[in-house]
C-alpha positions in Angstrom: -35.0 16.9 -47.9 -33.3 15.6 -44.7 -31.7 11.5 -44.8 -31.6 10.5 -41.1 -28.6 7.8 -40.7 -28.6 6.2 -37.8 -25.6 5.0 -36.1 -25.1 2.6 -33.6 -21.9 3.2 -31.0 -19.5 0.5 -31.8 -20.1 -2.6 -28.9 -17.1 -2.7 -26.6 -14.5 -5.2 -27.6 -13.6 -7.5 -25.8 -9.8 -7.9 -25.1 -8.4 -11.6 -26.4 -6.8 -13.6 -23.8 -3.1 -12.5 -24.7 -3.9 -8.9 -24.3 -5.5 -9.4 -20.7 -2.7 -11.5 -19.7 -0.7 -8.5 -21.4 -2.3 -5.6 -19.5 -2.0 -7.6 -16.4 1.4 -8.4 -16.2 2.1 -4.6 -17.3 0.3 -3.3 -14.4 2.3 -5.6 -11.9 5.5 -4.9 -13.6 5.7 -1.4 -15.0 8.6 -0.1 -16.8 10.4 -1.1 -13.9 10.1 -1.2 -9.8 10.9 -1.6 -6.7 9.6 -3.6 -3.9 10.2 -4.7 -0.3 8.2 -7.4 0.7 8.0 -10.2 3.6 7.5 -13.6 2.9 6.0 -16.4 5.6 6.9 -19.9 5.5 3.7 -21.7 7.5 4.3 -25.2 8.9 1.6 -26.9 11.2 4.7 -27.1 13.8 6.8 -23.8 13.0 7.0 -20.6 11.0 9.2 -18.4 9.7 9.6 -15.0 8.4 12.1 -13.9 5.7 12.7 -10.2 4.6 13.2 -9.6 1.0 13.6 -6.5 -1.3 13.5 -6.4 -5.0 14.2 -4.5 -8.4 13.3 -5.6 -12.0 13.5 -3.9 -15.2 11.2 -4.8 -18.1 10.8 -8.4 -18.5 14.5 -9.5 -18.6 16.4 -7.7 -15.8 15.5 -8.6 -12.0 17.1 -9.0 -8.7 16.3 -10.1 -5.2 18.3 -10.1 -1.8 17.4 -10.9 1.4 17.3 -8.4 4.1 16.9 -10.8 7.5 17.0 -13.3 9.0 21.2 -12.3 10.1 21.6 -15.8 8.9 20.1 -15.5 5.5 21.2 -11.9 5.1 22.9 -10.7 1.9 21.5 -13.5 0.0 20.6 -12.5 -3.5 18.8 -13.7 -6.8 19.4 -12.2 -10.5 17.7 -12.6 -13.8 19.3 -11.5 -17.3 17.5 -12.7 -19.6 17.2 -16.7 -19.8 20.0 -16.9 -16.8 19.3 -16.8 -13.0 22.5 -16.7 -10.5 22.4 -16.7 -6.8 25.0 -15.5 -4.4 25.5 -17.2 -1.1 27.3 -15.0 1.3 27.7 -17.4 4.2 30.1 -19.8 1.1 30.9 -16.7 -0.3 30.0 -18.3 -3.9 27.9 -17.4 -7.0 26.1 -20.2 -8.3 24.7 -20.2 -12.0 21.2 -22.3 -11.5 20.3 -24.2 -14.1 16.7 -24.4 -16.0 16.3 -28.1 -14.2 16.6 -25.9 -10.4 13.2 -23.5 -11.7 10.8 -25.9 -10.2 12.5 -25.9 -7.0 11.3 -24.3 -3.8 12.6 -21.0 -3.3 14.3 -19.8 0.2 12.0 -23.6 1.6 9.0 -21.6 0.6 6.1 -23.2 -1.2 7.4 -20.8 -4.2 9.8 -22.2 -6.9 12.5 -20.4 -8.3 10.6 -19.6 -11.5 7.8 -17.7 -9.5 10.3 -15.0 -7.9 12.8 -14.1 -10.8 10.0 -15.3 -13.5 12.3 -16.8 -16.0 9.8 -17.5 -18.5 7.2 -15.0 -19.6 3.3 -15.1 -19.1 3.0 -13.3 -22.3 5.7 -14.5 -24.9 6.3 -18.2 -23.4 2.4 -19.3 -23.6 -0.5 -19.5 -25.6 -4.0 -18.1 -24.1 -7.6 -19.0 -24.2 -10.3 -17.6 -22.5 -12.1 -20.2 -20.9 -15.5 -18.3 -19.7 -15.6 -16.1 -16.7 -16.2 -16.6 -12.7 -16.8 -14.6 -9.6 -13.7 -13.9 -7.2 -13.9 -12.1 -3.8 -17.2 -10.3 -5.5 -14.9 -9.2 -8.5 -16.0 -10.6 -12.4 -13.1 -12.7 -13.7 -11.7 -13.8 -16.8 -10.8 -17.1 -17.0 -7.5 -18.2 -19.3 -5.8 -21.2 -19.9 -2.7 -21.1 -20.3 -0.7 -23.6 -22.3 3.2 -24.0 -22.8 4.5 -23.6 -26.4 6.5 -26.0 -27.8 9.6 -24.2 -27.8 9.2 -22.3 -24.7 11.6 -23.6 -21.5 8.6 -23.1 -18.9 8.4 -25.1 -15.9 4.7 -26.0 -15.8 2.4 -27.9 -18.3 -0.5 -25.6 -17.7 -1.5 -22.2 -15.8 -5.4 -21.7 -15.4 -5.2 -17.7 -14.6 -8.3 -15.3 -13.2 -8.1 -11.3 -14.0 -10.4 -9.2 -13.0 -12.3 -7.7 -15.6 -12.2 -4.1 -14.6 -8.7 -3.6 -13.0 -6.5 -6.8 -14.4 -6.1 -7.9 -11.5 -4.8 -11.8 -11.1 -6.5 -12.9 -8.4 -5.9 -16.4 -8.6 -3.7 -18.8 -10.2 -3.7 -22.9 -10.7 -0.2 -24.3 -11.6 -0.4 -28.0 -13.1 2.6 -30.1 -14.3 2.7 -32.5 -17.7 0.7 -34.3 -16.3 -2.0 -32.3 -15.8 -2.1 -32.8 -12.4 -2.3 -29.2 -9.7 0.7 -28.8 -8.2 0.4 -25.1 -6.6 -2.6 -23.1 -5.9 -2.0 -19.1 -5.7 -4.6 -16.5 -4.2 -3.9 -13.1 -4.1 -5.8 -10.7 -1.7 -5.6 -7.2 0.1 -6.1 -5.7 -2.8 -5.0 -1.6 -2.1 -3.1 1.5 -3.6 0.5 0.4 -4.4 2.4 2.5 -5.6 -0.1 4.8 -7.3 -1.3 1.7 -8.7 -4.4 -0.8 -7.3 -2.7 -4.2 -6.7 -2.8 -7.2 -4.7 -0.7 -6.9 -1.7 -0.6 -10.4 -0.7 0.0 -13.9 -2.5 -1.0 -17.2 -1.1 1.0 -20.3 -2.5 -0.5 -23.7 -1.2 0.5 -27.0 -2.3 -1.6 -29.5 -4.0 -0.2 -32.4 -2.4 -0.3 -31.1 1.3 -2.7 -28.3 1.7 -1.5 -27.7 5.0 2.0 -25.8 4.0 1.2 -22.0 2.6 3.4 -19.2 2.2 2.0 -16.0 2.0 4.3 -12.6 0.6 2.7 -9.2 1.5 4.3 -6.0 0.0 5.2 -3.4 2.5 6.2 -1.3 -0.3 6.5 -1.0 -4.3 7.1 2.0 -6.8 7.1 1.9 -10.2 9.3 3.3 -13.1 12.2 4.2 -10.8 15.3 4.7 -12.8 17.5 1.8 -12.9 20.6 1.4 -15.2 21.2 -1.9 -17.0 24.6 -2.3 -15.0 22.8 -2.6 -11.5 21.8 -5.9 -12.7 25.0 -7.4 -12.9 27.0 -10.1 -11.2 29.6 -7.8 -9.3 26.4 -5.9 -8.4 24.7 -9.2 -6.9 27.4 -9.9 -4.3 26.7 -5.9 -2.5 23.2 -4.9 -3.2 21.5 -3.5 0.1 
């Protein structure tokens, strides 16, 4: 005699809202990278184009220097840790900036400090909630609210986040301050083959309060896990980087 048992395949699981943020952020960052980029400043009366490359190394370790304008040239950005400094060739000075400087705009962009060198973490500095999904550009989203922990030196009071369900994607971001008010909008689009990976080339950051101002940053390049020692992250290093 013969017992059938029948079993049912196990229903897929659905990822919590930590672990999507997780696998995003991994797919952007990688064990580590490197990137060269362009960033556009839009005005209604002017525009202007800067030309950037950068490194980082797991979540701690980053750098950024500016490859043109002449005038701007040579400028450069590092993150160790909790500390960001920023060499200024044309003073010929390092200046340590402080955790108060993270909201600021970066190079006049409509990006802050925080948002290039990432001083706090999506992952560790926040606590996530999905929040129901949405459509984007055709792609089926997860939506996550982000909130700050109490502990956590973050510069915004919330972050609404939307990952694409199939790739993790982010696709767009909502930045609000204490006050639950939106400060920044970011869109992400031209989504192709970056470094053997599918990502976003291009980020659009417009402002709440004057929707006319964007700045968009398009990758021209990026690779992923290239070998980079701890000491290339390093003051002396800041002041030479190419």
């Amino acid at each position: 005699m013969f017992t059938l048992i029948w079993s049912e395949a196990p229903l897929h699981k659905q990822p919590s809202a930590q672990e999507i943020v997780q696998r995003a952020d991994d797919k952007v960052r990688g064990k580590s990278n490197q990137g060269e980029m362009v960033m556009r400043i839009v005005r209604p009366t002017w525009k202007r184009e800067i030309g950037l490359k950068s490194w980082a190394k797991g979540t701690e370790q980053a750098m950024i220097v500016v490859t043109s304008p002449a005038r701007d040239k040579g400028t450069a950005f590092l993150k160790r840790k909790r500390e960001v400094w920023n060499w200024q060739p044309s003073i010929d000075r390092t200046i340590k900036l402080p955790p108060s400087m993270m909201l600021q705009s970066w190079m006049g962009s409509d990006f802050t400090n925080d948002d290039l060198v990432k001083e706090s973490s999506v992952v560790q500095d926040y606590t996530h909630t999905l929040a129901g999904d949405t459509i984007i550009d055709n792609r089926p989203c997860y939506k996550i609210i982000m909130i700050p922990k109490e502990e956590a030196a973050v510069v915004w009071g919330k972050v609404i986040t939307y990952i694409d369900k199939k790739d993790y994607l982010q696709l767009l971001v909502l930045f609000y301050d204490e006050d639950g008010e939106l400060v920044n909008t970011m869109k992400a689009s031209n989504i192709k083959m970056l470094g053997g990976r599918l990502l976003p080339a291009r980020m659009d950051m417009t402002p709440a309060d004057n929707p006319q101002n964007h700045t968009i940053i398009e990758y021209r390049s990026l690779k992923f896990d290239v070998p980079l020692e701890d000491s290339f992250f390093s003051i002396q290093n800041l002041k030479r980087v190419k």
